[in-house]
N, C-alpha and C positions, 0 to 999 in steps of 0.2 A: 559847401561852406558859404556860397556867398547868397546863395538861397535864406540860408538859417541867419546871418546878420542881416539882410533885409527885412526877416519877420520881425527882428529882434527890436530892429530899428526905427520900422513904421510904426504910421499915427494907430494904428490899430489893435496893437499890441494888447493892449490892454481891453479888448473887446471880448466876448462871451464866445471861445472856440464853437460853441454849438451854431452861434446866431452865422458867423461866417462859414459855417459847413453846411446850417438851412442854405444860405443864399447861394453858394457854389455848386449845391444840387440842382437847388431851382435851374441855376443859370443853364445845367445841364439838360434838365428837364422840358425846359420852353427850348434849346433848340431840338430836339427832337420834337416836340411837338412843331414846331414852326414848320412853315409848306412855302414862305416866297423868301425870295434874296432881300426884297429890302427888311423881313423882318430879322431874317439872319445877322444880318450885315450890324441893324441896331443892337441888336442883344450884343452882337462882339465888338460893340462902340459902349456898351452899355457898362458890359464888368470891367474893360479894360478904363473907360472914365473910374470908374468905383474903386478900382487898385491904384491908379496912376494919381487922380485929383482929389479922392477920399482919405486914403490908406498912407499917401504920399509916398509911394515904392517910386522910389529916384527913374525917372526912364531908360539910361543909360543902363541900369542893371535888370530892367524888365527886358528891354531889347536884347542882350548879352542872355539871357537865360530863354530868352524866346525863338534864339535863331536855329539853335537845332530842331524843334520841334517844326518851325514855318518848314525849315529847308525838307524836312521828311516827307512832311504833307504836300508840299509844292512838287515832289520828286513822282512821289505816289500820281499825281494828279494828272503828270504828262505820261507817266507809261498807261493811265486807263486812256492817254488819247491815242497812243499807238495799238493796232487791231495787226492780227498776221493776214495778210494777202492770199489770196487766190493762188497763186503764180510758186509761193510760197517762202515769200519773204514780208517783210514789215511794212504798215501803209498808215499815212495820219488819217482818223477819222471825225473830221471836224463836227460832226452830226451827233457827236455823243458829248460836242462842250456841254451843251447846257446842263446835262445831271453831270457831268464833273465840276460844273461848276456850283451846284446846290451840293454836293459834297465836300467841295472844298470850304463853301461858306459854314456848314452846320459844323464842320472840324474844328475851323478858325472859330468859333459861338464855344464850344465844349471848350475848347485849349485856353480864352482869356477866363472862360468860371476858370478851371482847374490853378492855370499861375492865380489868379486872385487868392484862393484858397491858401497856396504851398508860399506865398510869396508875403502872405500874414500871419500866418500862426506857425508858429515854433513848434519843432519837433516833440517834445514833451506834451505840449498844448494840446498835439492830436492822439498823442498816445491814451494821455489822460481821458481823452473822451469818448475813443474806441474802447476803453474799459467801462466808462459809464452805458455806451450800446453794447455793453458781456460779448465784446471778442473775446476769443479763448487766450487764455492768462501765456499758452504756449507760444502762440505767433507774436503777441505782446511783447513777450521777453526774446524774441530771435530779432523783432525789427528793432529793439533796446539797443541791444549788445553789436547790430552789424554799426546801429548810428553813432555809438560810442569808438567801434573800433575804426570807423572812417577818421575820426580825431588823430587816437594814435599812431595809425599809419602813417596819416599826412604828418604828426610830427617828425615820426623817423623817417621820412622821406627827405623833410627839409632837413635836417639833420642829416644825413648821407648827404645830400647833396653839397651843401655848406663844406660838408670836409673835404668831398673831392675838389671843391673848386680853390679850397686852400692846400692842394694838394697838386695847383695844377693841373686837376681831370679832364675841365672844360676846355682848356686853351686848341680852338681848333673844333671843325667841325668832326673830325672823324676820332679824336678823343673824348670829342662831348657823347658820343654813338656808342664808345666802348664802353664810358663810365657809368650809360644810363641804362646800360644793358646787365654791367655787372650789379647796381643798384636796384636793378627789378629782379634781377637773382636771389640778391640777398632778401629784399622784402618778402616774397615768393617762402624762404624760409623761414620769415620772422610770422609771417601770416600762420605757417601751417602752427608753430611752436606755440604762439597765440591761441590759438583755436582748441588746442589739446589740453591748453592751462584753464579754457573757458570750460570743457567738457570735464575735467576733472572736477573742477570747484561745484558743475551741477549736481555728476555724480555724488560727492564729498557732502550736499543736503538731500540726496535721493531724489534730489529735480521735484520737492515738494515745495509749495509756496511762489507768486509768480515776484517780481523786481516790486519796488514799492519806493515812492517818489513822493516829495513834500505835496500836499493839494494846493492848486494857490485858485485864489476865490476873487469873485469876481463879483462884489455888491452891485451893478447895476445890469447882471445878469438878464432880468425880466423884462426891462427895456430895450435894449437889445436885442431879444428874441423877439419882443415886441415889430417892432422896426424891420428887422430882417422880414418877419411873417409878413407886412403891409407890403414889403419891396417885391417880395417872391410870389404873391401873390400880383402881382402888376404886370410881372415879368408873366408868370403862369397864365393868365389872363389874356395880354396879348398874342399870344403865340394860339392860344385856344381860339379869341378869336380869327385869327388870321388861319387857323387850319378849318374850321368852318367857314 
């Protein structure tokens, strides 16, 4: 949810999905190409300026949607420093930071393209344009339907829960345990009932024809792709030179 109000909300909005998904490639593109930490390091100063002092993605909500993904990569990063011992048990092998550390850098490079990307364009925005590159109409319409049914769930979620706590559910930690336990029950069968009404309604047009959504157009399209090309090209440029 707070992903899709931030796309909704930045300066970007109104940008040409394609021109932001060239330059989120790129961005992925030169870090893999890239071979030294200070290049790394700038590509992931690079897109994260470009979302935070471009795009204007408030940083309070870039930090909040970035800390699962740092804390992953950071977790990853200390067990490649632990090796199993001789003796046979576990021993730190400081000898191996440095490539844990060009892998942590090239992670951190990939992960601000990718939030730049998800953190500007609206869910429909990319659906739309995964149909203009002829992804199949079938994956289209299953990532449609699960983005739609994350809405309704969260409404009947806040909804049950609203009622237990007018209900008294919450009072106390070990009521709040029970109520959230009987509300994940209930959801559990509201999901499956959902699901079966979804499968019937495909069946019901012989699952012919894929979901179909207003087009919204974007008159300064070509400038923007313009722009993006010149950027990704800089970005692609650097990393080239620096791996030669």
């Amino acid at each position: 949810m707070r992903i899709d109000a931030a796309a909704y909300k930045c300066r970007w909005h109104a940008v040409a999905p394609g021109a932001k998904a060239l330059f989120a490639l790129s961005g992925i593109a030169a870090a893999w190409l890239a071979s030294s930490a200070d290049t790394l390091a700038g590509l992931t100063l690079l897109s994260t300026f470009a979302t935070l002092a471009g795009a204007r993605v408030p940083v309070r909500t870039y930090l909040a949607l970035a800390v699962a993904p740092l804390g992953f990569l950071l977790l990853s990063c200390l067990t490649m420093l632990v090796t199993p011992s001789s003796a046979g048990g576990w021993q730190w092998s400081p000898e191996m930071l440095p490539g844990v550390t060009h892998i942590a850098l090239r992670s951190f490079a990939t992960l601000a393209a990718v939030l730049g990307l998800v953190l500007t364009t609206p869910m429909p925005d990319l659906l739309a344009l995964m149909r203009r590159l002829r992804v199949p109409e079938l994956l289209l319409d299953l990532m449609a339907l699960c983005y739609r049914m994350l809405f309704v769930l969260r409404q009947a979620w806040d909804e049950g829960s609203t009622a237990q706590a007018a209900r008294l559910g919450h009072r106390g930690l070990r009521a709040r345990w029970r109520s959230t336990g009987l509300l994940a029950g209930q959801m559990a069968i509201q999901v499956w009932q959902r699901a079966s009404a979804l499968q019937m309604a495909a069946d019901a047009r012989v699952s012919q024809g894929g979901l179909r959504f207003l087009p919204v157009l974007y008159p300064n399209a070509r400038r923007q792709i313009a722009l993006s090309l010149l950027a990704s090209g800089l970005m692609l440029g650097f990393s080239l030179r620096d791996r030669l």
